[in-house]
C-alpha positions in Angstrom: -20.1 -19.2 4.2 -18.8 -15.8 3.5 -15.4 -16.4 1.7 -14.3 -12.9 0.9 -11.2 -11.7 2.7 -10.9 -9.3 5.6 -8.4 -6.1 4.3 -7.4 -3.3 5.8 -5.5 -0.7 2.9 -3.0 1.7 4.7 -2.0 4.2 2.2 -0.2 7.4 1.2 -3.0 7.9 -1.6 -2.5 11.1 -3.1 1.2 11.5 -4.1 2.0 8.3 -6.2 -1.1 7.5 -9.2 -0.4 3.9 -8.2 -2.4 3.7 -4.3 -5.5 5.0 -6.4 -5.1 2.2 -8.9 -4.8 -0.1 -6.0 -7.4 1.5 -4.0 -10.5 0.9 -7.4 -9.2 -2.5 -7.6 -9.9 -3.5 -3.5 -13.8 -1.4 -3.9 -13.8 -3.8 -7.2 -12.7 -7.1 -6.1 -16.0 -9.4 -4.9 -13.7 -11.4 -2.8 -12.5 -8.3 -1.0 -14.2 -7.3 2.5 -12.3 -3.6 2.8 -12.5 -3.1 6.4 -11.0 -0.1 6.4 -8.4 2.3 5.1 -6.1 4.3 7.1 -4.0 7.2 5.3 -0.2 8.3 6.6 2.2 10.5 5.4 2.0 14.5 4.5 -1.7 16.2 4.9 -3.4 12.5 5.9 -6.8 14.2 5.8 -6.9 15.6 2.1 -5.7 12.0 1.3 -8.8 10.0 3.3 -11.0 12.8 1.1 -9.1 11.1 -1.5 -9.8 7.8 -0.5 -13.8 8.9 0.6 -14.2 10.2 -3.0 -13.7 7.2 -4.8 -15.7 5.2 -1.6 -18.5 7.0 -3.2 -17.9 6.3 -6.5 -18.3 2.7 -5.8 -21.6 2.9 -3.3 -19.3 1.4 -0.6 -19.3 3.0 3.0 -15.7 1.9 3.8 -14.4 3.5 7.9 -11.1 6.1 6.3 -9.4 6.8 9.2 -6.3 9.6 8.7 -2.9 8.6 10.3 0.4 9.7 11.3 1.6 13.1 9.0 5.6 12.9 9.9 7.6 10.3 10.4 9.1 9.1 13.2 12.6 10.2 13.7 13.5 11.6 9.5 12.4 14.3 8.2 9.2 14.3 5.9 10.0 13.4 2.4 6.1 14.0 1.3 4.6 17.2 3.3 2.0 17.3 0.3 -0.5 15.9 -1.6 -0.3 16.8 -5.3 -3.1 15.2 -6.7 -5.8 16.5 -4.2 -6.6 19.7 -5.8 -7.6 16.9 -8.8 -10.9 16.1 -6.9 -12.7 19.2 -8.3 -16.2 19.0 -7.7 -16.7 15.2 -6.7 -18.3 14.5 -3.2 -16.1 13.9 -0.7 -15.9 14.7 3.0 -13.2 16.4 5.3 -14.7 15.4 8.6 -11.3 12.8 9.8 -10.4 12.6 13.1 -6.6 13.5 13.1 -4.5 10.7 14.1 -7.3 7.9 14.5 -5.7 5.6 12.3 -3.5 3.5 15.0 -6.3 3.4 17.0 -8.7 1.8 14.4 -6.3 -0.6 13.5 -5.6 -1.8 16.6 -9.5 -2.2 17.5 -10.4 -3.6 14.3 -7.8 -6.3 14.3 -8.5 -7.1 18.1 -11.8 -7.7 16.7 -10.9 -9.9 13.9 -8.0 -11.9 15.3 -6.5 -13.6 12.8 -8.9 -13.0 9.9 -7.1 -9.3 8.7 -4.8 -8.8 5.9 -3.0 -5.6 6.5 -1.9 -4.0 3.2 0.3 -1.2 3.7 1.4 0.6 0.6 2.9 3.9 1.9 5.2 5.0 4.2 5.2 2.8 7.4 4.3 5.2 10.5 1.1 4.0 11.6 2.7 0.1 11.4 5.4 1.2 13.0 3.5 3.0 15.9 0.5 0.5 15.9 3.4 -2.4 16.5 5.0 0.0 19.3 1.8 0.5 21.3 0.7 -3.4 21.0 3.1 -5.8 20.3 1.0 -8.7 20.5 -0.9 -6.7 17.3 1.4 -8.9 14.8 0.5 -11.9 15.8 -3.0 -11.4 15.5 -2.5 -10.7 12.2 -3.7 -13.5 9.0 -1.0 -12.0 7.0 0.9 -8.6 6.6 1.4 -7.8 2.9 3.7 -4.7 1.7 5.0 -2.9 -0.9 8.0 -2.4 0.3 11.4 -2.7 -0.3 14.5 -3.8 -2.9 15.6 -7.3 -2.4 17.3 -7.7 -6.2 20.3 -7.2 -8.4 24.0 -5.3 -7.4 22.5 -1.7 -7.7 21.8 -0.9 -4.4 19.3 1.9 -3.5 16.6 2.6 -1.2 12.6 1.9 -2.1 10.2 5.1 -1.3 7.6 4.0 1.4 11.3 2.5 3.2 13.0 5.5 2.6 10.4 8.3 3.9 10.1 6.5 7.2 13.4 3.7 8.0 12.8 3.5 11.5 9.1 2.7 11.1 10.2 0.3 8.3 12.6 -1.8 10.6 9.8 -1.9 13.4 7.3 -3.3 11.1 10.4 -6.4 9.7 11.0 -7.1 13.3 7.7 -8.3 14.4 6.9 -11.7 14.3 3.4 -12.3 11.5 2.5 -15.2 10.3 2.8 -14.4 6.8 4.8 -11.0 6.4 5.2 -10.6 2.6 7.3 -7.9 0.6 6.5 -7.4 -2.8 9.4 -4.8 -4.0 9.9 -2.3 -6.4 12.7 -4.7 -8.7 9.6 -6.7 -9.0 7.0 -4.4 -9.3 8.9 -2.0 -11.6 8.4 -4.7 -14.1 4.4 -4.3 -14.5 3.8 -0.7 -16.2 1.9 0.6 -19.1 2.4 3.9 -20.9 0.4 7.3 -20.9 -1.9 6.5 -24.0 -3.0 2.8 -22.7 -3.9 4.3 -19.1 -5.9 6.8 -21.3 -7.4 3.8 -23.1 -7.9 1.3 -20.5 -9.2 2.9 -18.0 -12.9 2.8 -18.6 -14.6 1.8 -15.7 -16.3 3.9 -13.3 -14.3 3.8 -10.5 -11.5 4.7 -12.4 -12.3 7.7 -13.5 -11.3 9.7 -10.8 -8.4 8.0 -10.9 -7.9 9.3 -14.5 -7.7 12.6 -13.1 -5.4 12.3 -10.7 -3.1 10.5 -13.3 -3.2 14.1 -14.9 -1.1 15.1 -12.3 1.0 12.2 -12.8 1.8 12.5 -16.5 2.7 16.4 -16.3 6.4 14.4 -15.0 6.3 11.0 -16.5 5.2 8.8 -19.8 3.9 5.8 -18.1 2.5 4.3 -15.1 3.7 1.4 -13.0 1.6 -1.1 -11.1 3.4 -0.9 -7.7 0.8 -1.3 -5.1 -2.0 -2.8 -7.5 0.3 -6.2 -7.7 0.9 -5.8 -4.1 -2.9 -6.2 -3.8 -3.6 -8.5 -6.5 -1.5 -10.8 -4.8 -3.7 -11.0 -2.1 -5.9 -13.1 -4.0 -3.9 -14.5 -6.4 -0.8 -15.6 -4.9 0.4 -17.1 -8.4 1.2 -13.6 -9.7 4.4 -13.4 -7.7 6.6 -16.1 -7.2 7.8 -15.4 -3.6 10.7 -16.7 -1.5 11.4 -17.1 2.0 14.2 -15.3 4.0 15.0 -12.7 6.5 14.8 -8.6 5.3 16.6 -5.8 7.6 16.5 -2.4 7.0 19.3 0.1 7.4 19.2 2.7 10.1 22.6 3.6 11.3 22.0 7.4 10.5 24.0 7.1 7.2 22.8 8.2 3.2 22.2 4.3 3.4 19.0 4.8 6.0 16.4 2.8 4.0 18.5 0.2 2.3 16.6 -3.3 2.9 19.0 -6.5 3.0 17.5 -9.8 1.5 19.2 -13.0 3.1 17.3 -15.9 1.6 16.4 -19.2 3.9 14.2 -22.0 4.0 13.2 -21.0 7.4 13.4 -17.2 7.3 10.4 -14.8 8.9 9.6 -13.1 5.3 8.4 -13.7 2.3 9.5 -11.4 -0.9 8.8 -11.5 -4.6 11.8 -12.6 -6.8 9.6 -12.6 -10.0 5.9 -11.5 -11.7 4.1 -12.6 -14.8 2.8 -9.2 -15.7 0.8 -10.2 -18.5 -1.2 -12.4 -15.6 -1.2 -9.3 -13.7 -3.1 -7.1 -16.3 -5.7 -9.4 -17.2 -6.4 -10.2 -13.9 -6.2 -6.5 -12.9 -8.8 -5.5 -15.4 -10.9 -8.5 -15.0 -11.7 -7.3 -11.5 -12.2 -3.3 -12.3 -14.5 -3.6 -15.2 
């Protein structure tokens, strides 16, 4: 009986370190069956060369489909990919149907009803548009799992992938999924590691592209944080996170508050979002997996 789990990774790989990170630890994880990954946000294609680059690394022929490059109604927040010139002479292909992404999706997960975790750690077009064009699409879903979002404390501010495309965002919280689950970046802010450990830790293989990239990185910043690795280790171990249920809604009255997401907790809500993390669990199980 095949137990691994069925995951399709949509990511903005290429401007944050973090969708890298997340990206070795899904070609890592035995119990992970990476159906595809779709890119979105600023030049899609040199990010699925991204994503096809470290495929490689890791023997896997994964389907990288590129996605959506502006958002739907805002302007783009991310036109670029600053790591991508940090390829250099890896293999990597540029052959990506423009815009296939929403079609893949929508394929794979008719195909699969009920068996795919979505795992969307950038900007939410394709979501957004996938959910448009099918809207029976989220309930054919096993589980819809996000970083996304700010759900704690009185400082009130809006989280990236929310931010760069609102109207996309409050499309995707809207649709009915069995289990829709935010892990945000109040929680996720709280797993990081500084410059010198990344430089230390990061020893495997598929990693070492990612150590590259990360060059890029550290020209602006001292550490890295964990974002949409936890996202993805939560996947399969759902003791990482404690999560709570409740209803999130996300601002888009055409205001500076456009990307503001609203926790209401409830017993019965439709969403799940992480109130706390036990990082240290986090980084050994992180490194258990990419090894």
């Amino acid at each position: 009986m095949n137990d691994k789990k069925k995951v399709i990774l949509d990511t903005d790989i290429g401007s944050d370190i973090d969708d890298a990170v997340c990206l070795a630890y899904l070609l890592s994880q035995p119990k992970c069956e990476l159906m595809g990954i779709t890119t979105v946000s600023g030049q899609p294609v040199k990010r699925a060369a991204m994503a096809d680059a470290m495929c490689r690394i890791a023997g896997k022929k994964t389907p990288i489909h590129s996605g959506a490059e502006n958002p739907m109604i805002v302007k783009p927040l991310q036109p670029e990919v600053p790591q991508f010139e940090r390829l250099g002479s890896r293999e990597y292909s540029m052959d990506f149907p423009e815009n296939s992404a929403v079609d893949f999706l929508r394929k794979t997960i008719r195909e699969n009803p009920h068996e795919i975790t979505l795992l969307a750690i950038g900007p939410f077009t394709n979501i957004g548009i996938l959910f448009l064009i099918d809207p029976e699409i989220p309930s054919l879903l096993k589980e819809l799992v996000l970083m996304s979002g700010k759900f704690l404390g009185d400082g009130r501010a809006p989280e990236w992938n929310v931010k760069c495309d609102p109207h996309a965002a409050k499309i995707m919280y809207n649709a009915d999924v069995k289990i829709h689950r935010s892990i945000g970046i109040d929680v996720t802010s709280k797993v990081t590691m500084e410059r010198d450990e990344v430089r230390e830790k990061f020893k495997a293989e598929i990693l070492q592209p990612v150590l590259d990239f990360s060059e890029a990185w550290f020209s602006h910043t001292k550490k890295m944080t964990f974002h949409d690795p936890l996202a993805a280790a939560t996947v399969f171990d759902d003791t990482i996170c404690e999560f709570s249920k409740g209803n999130i809604d996300v601002e888009t009255a055409g205001t500076e508050k456009d990307g503001f997401t609203y926790w209401e907790p409830s017993n019965d809500g439709r969403h799940e979002a992480a109130l706390k993390v036990d990082a240290d669990r986090f980084t050994e199980h992180y490194f258990s997996v990419v090894k």
